[in-house]
N, C-alpha and C positions, 0 to 999 in steps of 0.2 A: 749695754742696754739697747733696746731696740730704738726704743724712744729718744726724738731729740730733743734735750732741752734748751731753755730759750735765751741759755749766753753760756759760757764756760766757768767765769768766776765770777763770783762778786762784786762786781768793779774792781776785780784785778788787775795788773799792768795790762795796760793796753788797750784795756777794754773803755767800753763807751759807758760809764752812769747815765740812767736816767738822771733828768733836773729834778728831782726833787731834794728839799730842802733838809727832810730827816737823815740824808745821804749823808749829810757831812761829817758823821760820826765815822770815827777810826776803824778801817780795818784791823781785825789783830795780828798783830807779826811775830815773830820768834826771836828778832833781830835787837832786842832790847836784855844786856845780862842784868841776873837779878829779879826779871819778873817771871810769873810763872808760865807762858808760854815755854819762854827761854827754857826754864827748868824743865819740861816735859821732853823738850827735845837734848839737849845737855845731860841731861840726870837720868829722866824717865826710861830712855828709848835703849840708851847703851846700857842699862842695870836687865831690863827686857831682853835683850840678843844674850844678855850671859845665861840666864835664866831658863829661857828657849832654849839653848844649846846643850844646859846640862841636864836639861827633863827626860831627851830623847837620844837611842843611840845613832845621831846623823852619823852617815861616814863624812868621808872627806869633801864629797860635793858641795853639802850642806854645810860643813865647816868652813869652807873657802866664800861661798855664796854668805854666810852671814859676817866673816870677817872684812867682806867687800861693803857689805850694807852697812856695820860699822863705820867704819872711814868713808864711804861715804855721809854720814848722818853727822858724822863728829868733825870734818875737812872736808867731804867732797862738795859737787855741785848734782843737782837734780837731772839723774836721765831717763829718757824713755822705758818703759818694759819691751823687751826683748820682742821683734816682730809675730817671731813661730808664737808669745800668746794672745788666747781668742780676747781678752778687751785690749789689745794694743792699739787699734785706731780709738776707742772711745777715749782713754786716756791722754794718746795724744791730744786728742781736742780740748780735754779739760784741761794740759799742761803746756801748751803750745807757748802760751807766755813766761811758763817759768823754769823750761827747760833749759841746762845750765846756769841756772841759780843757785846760789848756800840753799840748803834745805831751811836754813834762820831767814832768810828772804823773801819767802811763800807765806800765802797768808795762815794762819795758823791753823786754819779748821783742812785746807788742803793737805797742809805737809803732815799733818797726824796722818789721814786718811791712808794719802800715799804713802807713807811708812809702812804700816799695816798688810798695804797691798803688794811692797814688795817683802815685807817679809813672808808671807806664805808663797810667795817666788824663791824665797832661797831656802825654805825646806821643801820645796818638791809638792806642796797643796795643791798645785795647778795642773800639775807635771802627768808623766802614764807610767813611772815607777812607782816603787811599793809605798811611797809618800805620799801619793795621788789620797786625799780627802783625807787626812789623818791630820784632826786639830791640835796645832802647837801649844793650844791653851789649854787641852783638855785636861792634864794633869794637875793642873791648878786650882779647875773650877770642879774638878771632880773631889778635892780633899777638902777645900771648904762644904760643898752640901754633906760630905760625911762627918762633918766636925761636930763635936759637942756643941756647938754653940747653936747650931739647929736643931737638936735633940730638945735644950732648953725653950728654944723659941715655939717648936711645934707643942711641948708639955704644957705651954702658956694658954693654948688653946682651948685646954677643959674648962679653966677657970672663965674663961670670955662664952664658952654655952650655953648657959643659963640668963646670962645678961640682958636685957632689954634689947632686941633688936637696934634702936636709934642710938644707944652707945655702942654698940657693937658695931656697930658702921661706921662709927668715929673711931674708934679705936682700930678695926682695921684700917682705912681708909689713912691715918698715921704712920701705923705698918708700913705699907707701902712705900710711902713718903722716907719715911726714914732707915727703910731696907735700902735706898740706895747708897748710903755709906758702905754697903759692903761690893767693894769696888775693888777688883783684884788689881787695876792699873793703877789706881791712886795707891794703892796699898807699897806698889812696889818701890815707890818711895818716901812716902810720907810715914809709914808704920801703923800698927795695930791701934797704936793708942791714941793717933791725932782725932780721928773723926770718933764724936761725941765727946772729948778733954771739955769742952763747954756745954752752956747749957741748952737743950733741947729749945730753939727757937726758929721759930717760924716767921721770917719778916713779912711775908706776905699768907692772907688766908682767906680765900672765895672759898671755902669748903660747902658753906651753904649754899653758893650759888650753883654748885655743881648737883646738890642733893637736889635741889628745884629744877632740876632738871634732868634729873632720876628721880622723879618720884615713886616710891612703894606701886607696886601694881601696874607701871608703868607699859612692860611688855615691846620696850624697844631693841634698834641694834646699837651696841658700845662695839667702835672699835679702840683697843688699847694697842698703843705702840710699846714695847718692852724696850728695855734698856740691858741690864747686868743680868747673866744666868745665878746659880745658884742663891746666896741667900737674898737676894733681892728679886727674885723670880719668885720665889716660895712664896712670899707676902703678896705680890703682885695676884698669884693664881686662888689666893685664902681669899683674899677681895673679890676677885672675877666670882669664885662659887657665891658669895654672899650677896653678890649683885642678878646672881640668876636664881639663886634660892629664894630673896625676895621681890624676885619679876621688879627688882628694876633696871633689868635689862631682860629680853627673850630671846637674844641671842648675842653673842661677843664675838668679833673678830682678832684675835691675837695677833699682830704683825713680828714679827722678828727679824732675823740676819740672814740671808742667805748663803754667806759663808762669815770662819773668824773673823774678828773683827775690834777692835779696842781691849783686847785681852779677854774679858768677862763675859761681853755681847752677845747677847742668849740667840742660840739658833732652835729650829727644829730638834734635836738631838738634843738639847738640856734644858727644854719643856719636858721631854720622857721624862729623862732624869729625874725633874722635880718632882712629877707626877709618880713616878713610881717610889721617890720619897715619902712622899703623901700617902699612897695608897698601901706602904710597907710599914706603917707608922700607929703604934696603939692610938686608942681613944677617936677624941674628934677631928684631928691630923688625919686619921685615917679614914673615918667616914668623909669629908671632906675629898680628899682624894678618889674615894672611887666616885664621888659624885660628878666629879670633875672629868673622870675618866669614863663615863657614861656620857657627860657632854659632847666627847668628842664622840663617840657612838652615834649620837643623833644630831649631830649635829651645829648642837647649841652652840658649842666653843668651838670653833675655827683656826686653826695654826696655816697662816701664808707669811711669803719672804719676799718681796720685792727685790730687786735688782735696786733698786732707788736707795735703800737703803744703807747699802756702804757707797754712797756717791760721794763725793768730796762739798756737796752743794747745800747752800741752803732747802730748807722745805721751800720757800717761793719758786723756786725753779723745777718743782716735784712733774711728772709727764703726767700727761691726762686723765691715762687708767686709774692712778692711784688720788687723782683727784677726783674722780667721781666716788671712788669708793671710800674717803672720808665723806664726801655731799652728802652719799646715802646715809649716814650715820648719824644718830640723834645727837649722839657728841663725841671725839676723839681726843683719849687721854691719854698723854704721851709722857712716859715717866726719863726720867734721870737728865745727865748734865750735858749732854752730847745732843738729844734732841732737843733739850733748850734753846740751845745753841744753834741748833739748825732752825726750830721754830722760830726768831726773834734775829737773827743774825750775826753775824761774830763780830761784834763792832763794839767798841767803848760807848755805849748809848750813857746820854745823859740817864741819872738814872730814877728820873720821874717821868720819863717817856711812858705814855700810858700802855699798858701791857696789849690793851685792845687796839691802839692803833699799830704798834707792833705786828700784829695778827690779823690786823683786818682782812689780808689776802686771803685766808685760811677757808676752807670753804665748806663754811658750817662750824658747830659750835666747838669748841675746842679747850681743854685742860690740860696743864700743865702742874705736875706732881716732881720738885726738885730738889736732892740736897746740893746747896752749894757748890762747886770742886773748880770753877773757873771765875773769869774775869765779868764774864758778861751778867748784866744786870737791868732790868728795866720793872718798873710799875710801882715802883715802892712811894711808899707817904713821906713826903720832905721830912716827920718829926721822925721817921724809921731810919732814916738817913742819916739823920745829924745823932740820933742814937748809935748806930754801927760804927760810924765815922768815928764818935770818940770814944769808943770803946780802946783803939789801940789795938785789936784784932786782926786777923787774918780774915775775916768774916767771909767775902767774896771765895774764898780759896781752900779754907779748914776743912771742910764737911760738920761743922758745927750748926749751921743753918740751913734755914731749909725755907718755902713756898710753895702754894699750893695755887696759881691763878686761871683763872675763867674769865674767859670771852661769851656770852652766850650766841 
């Protein structure tokens, strides 16, 4: 990234916190068995490398380079990326503290990230052989959008055209929200059946406050940050058209991935995808889609990737550029679990820290659309709480819950 931000980690080793008092809340670690950090890196990451490995035909470079990222992810200690590639300094800088550390020793939103980062290092993504931009994930996120299960979702759509406009915006606007259970990285170990086994709840819900701020005829800019390609992308882009069909937005910024990233993590290339889902799809799926795909025509819907985006950092530490281009925006909706987590921090927050002071750095009005999948939690009502809590659930971690909060 060109841009330098304004510390490495999160008050990672080493580093200086600010005094402030809301600091004291835990970074998260990996370094605890039994939670689910631990589990991501333990379970998650080695079921990944196998998976990876038997999608594509690597030769032996790529089998050697991922049986290295193994052992290291499962015994080794944290090293640098290799000098000859082009982010080797910026990494350094963000990992100067935790090189030669367990990968369990880094704080949790980093050693994902860094995962990630080397593993499109050891199939050649980076590289100037025939590997060079050939997504590891793509096999995966390309059999989910061809699945029955989006055939049913997009056939749902006739039935929702005729509907009153203001339910129709509820009901996508849910969509959305709860398209993100379809998560190919949580899937790879938790299974098909965990996220939705309960009942569709929502612990927290500003939905109205977000419509007060898209109102009907509005004729603003929405920037939406995405999260998961395929079927969480598809709901995401039925909302985007519905927001510019009823001018309450006039135009959307789509931000995405710049390259793979968390398995799922929509880039440039499965926005197409969805869109020619869309526009290849009977009924109102398919009007829907070329509408969509005329946005991009003139303009209206906008597809960019930041570099900031696979950064290992919170959104506080986001560079300039991309801070003004949320300012300009009447409100920025950032869907799923990963930008939660960058929005609010990775930290065991009490978890009635109010969501808006969480946010207040954010600059301008800002929504957050999340199922569940992690540890991190803030804004919820003390009686939402002591309800979750004795439930006896996984609540925090299933993909059975979900939230929808607004800063205005």
């Amino acid at each position: 990234m060109a841009e330098k931000t304004a510390r490495t980690l999160d008050d990672g080793p080493g580093s200086s916190p600010r005094p402030t008092p809301e600091r004291d809340a835990r970074v998260i670690l990996s370094n605890e068995p039994g939670s689910f950090a631990w589990g991501v890196l333990a379970n998650r990451h080695p079921a990944l490398i196998e998976q990876v490995r038997d999608a594509f035909p690597y030769g032996p470079r790529q089998h050697e380079a991922l049986d290295a990222l193994l052992e290291a992810n499962n015994n080794g200690v944290i090293e640098p990326l290799a000098p000859s590639e082009s982010d080797h300094e910026q990494w350094s800088v963000w990992g100067r503290e935790l090189f030669g550390r367990s990968w369990f020793d880094a704080p949790f939103l980093w050693s994902e990230s860094y995962f990630y980062r080397r593993l499109l290092s050891a199939v050649g993504y980076f590289g100037t052989g025939p590997w060079q931009g050939v997504d590891p994930f793509a096999p995966f996120k390309r059999a989910e959008l061809r699945g029955t299960a989006v055939d049913e979702e997009l056939r749902a759509l006739d039935r929702l055209a005729d509907v009153p406009a203001d339910e129709r915006a509820t009901a996508l606007l849910h969509a959305s929200v709860w398209g993100n259970r379809a998560d190919l990285g949580f899937r790879v170990t938790e299974g098909d059946a965990a996220p939705g086994a309960a009942a569709d709840d929502l612990v927290a819900d500003d939905s109205a406050q977000l419509w007060h701020l898209l109102p009907a005829g509005a004729g603003v800019t929405v920037a939406v940050v995405a999260d998961n390609a395929g079927r969480e992308l598809v709901p995401d882009l039925i909302l985007i058209d519905h927001l510019l069909l009823h001018r309450h937005a006039e135009r959307i910024v789509l931000h995405v991935k710049p390259y793979p990233y968390y398995v799922s993590d929509a880039m440039t290339a499965d926005v197409v995808d969805c869109l020619r889902r869309l526009a290849e799809a009977p009924g109102e799926a398919g009007r829907i889609g070329n509408r969509l795909w005329d946005a991009m025509a003139t303009g209206r819907l906008e597809v960019r990737a930041h570099p900031f985006f696979c950064a290992p950092l919170p959104y506080e530490e986001m560079p300039e550029d991309l801070r003004a281009e949320f300012a300009a925006a009447t409100v920025t909706i950032l869907k799923g679990d990963l930008n939660y987590r960058r929005l609010v921090g990775d930290r065991m927050w009490t978890e009635t820290t109010p969501f808006a002071d969480r946010t207040a750095y954010f600059p301008g009005a800002v929504a957050a659309l999340r199922t569940l999948k992690s540890d991190v939690i803030v804004g919820l009502e003390q009686k939402t709480l002591e309800a979750l809590e004795g439930s006896g659930a996984a609540w925090r971690t299933s993909g059975t819950h979900a939230l929808i909060q607004v800063r205005g």
